[in-house]
C-alpha positions as CSV (number, residue, x, y, z in Angstrom):
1,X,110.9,89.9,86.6
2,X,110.8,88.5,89.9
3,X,109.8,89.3,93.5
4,X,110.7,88.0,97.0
5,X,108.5,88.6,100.4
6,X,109.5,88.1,103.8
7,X,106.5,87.0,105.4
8,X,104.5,90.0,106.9
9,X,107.7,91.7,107.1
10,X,108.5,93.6,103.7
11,X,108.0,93.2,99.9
12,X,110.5,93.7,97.0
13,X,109.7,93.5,93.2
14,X,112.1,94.0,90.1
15,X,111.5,94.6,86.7
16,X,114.7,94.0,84.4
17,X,113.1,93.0,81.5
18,X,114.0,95.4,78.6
19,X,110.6,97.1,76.8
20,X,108.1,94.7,79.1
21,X,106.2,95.8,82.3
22,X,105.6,94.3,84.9
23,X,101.9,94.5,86.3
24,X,100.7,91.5,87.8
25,X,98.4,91.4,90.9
26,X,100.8,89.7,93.3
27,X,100.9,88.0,97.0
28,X,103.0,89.8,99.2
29,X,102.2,88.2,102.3
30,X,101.9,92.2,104.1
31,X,98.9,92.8,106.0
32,X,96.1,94.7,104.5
33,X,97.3,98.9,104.1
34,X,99.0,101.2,102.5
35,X,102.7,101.6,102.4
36,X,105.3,103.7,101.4
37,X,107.2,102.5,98.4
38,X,111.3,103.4,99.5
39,X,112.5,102.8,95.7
40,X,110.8,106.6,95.0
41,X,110.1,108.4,98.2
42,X,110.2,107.9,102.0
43,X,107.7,107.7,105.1
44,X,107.3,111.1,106.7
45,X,104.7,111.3,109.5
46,X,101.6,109.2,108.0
47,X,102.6,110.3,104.5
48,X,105.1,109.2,101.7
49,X,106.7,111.1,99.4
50,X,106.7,108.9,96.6
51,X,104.5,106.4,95.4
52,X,102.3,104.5,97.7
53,X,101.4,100.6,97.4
54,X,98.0,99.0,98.4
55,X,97.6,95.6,99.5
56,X,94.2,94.5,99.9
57,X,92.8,91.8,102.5
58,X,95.2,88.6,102.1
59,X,97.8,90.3,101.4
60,X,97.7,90.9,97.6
61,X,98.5,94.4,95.7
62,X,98.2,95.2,91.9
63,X,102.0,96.2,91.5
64,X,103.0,97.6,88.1
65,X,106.8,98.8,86.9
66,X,107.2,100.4,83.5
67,X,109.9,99.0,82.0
68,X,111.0,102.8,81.3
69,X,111.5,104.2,84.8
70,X,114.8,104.0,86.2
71,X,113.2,102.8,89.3
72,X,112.9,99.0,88.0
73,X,112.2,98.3,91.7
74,X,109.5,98.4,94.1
75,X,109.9,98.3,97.8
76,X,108.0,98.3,100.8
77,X,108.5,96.8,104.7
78,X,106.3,96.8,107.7
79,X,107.8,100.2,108.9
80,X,107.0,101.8,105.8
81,X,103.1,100.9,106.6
82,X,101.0,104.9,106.4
């Protein structure tokens, strides 16, 4: 498990660890909002069509990845902000 942020710019998250989640409450440095997670859907209009990721005021979000998805990812940028 491991994750990598680039600044207020976009978030990644990976989860390769065989029959363990991932949920953790992590920093992503993104401004507060809602975004668009690209690993299962994409941004249309002011909507997503897959799952959508909150990140509170200071730039935290509860992220969690089943370790039986075949998304093992999660992914979000400033453009993908609803």
């Amino acid at each position: 498990q491991i994750a990598f942020s680039r600044g207020g710019r976009g978030f990644i998250a990976f989860n390769g660890q065989f029959g363990v989640d991932l949920s953790q409450n992590l920093q992503t440095a993104m401004p507060a909002g809602t975004y668009c997670d690209i690993a299962t859907g994409t941004k249309v209009g002011n909507s997503c069509t897959g799952r959508t990721i909150t990140v509170a005021a200071g730039g935290f979000a509860n992220i969690f990845l089943s370790s039986s998805v075949n998304e093992g990812f999660v992914a979000f940028h400033d453009g993908t902000r609803l």
